[in-house]
N, C-alpha and C positions, 0 to 999 in steps of 0.2 A: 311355695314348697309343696311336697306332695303329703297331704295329710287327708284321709280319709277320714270321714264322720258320718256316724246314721243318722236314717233320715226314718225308718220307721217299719212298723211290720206291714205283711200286706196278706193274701191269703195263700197260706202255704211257701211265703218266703220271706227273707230280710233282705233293707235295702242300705245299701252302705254309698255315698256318693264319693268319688277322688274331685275334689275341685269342682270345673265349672264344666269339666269334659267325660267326664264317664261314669255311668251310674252302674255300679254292680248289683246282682241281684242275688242272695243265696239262698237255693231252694230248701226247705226244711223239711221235705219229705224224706229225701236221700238220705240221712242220715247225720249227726257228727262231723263223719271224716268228711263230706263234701263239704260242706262246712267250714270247718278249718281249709281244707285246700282252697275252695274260694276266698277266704279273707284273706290267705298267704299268696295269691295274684293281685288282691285290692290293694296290699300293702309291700309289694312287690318293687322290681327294680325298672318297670316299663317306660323307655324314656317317649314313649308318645302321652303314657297319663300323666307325666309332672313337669315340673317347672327345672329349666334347665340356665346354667350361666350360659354368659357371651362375652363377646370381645364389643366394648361400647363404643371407642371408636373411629371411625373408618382408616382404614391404610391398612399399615404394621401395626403390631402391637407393640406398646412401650411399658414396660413395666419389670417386676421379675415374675418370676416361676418359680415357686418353692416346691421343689421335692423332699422326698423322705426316701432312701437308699436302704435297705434292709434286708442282711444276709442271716441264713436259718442252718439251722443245725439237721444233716440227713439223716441224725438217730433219733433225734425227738421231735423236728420238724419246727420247733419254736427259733423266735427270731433269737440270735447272741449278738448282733450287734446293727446299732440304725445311727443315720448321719443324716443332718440336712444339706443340701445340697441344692445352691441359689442360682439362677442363669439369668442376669439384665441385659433384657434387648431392649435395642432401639430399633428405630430403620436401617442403622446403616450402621451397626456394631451389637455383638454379642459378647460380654463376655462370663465367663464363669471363676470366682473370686478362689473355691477352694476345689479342688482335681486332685485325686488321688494318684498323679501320675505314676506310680511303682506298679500300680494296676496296669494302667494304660500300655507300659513298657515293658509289661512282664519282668518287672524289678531292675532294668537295663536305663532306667529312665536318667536326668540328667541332675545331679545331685542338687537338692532344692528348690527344683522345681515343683510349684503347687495351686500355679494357677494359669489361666488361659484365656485370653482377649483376640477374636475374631475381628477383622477390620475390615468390611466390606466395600467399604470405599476406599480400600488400598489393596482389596487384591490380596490379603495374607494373613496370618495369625501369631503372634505373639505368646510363647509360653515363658514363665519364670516366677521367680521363686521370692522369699524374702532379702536375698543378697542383692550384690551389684547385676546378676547375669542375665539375661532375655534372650530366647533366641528367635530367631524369625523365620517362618517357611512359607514360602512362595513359589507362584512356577514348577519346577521341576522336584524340588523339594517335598508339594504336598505327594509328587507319585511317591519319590521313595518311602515316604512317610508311608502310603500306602503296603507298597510292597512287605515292610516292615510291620506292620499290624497285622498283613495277610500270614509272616513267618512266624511272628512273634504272638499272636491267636491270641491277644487279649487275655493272657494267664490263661489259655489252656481251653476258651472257647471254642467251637466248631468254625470252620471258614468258609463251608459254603452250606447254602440253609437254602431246603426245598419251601413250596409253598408261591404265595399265600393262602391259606383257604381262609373266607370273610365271613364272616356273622356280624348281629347287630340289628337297630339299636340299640343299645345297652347305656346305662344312667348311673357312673361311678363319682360320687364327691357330687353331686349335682352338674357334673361334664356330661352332655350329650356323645358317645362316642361309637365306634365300628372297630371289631376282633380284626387284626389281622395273624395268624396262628401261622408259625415256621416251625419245621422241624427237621434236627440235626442228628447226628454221628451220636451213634451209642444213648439211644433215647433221651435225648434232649430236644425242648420245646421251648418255644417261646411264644408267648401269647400278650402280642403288643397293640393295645388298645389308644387311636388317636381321634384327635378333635377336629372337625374344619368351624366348627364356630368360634376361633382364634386364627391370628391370622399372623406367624410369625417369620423374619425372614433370616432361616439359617443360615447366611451365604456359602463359609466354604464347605462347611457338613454337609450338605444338598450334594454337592460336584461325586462324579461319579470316580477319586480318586481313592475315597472312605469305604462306600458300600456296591460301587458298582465294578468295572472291570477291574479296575488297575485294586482296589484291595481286598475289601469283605466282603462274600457274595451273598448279599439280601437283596431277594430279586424284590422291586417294585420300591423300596424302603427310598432312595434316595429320590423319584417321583412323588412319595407324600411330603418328604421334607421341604421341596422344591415347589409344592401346592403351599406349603405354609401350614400343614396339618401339626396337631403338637401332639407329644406323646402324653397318656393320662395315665396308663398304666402297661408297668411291660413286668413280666413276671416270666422265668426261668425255669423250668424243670426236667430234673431228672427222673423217668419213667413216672410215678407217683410221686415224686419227694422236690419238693419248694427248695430251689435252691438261692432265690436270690428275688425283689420285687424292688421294684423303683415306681413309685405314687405320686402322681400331682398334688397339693394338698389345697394349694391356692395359686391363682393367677390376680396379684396383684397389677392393677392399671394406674399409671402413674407417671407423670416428668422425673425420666433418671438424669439426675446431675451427667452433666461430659464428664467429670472427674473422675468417674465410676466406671466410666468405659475409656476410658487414656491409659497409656502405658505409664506407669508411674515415672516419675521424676526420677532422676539420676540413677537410671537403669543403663547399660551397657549394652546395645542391641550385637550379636552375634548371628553371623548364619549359619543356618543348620546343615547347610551341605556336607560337610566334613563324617557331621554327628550321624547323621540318616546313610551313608554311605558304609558307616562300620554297620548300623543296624541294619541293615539291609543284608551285607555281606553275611554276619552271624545269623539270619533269621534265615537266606536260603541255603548257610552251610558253602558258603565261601571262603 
């Protein structure tokens, strides 16, 4: 971990070591404030002085990802509400347990719907709820699906986002990661920070029906998803004001049970043709 400790005076400065790789020096001539500013780089965020996670090992990654979801208040700027929010991958399946779909749907969503299983060894994704219902989108499905998040803006997000500009390295939660900075319609920003030392394989999220032509326009976004890069931190704002951050908090490595990524027992699978053909309709005003 990154823990700086002295190592002793010398003439005219102190010595402070990070680890086994960089010795800082703080001159004591300058004054105080150099002072302070040099110990606030020694104990700084530099992801080449410390110690960082990794994905241990080889392939995919199998495990979950726990995030933390946390929306802020534009008057006070404080969080009023945080959720955790879990995605078990495997090689050949993603799925995620709890999805706010009324978000997703801009409240159009399919009543009970509340979770989502990607099937990458079938080509398709599986959404449903706690009842009998599941519905399945495939092929031509994931376009209008698309079409439908492009109409329907994700409650009111922007749909096409300039950019990227990159910065980096940066060292969040001990994630080694790289800025990539979008920015939208009516001063909004987003500033999405990912990992390549995990190695995760989104299958249909990747396809360029999510973020590339056919629905959201993040230029480059559906190329990191598609490297396997993961998201560590993606934060939202409006001109100054926090509207929204979603945090890695751990990347658990582990055998996920197949139970955990199967469609539940006595589910009633549905296609979504029907359903994606009204939202499409409604979202471009047909």
């Amino acid at each position: 971990m990154f823990n700086p400790s002295f190592t002793g005076f010398g003439k005219g400065r102190i010595a402070f070591r990070v680890g086994a790789r960089l010795l800082v020096f703080v001159t004591t001539r300058w004054g105080i404030a150099f002072r302070i500013l040099a110990l606030s780089v020694a104990f700084g965020s530099s992801a080449y002085a410390a110690d960082f996670v990794s994905q241990e090992k080889p392939g995919y990654f199998e495990g979950a990802l726990r995030y933390v979801v946390s929306r802020y208040s534009v008057r006070t700027g404080k969080a009023v509400e945080r959720e955790q929010v879990d995605i078990l991958a495997t090689e050949k399946r993603l799925s995620i347990p709890s999805l706010d779909l009324a978000e997703v749907f801009a409240n159009n969503a399919p009543p009970g719907v509340s979770s989502a299983l990607f099937r990458h060894d079938a080509d398709d994704f599986i959404l449903y709820g706690d009842d009998m219902d599941a519905y399945r989108f495939r092929g031509y499905d994931k376009v209008l699906l698309g079409f439908a998040f492009r109409g329907l803006a994700l409650t009111g997000a922007p749909v096409d986002l300039s950019g990227p500009t990159r910065s980096g390295p940066y060292l969040l939660r001990s994630f080694r990661t790289n800025l990539n900075r979008y920015s939208g319609e009516q001063g909004l920003r987003y500033d999405m920070y990912f990992t390549r030392d995990y190695n995760v394989n989104w299958g249909s999220l990747a396809e360029s029906w999510l973020f590339g032509s056919g629905g959201l326009k993040v230029p480059e976004l559906d190329a990191s998803l598609k490297r396997g890069e993961v998201p560590v931190r993606i934060e939202v704002y409006r001109n100054t004001a926090k509207l929204l951050s979603i945090n890695l908090m751990a990347a658990d490595e582990y055998s996920v049970p197949r139970a955990q990524v199967e469609v539940p027992a006595q589910k009633i699978l549905h296609s979504s043709t029907a359903l994606l053909k009204q939202l499409a309709s409604e979202a471009m005003g047909l």
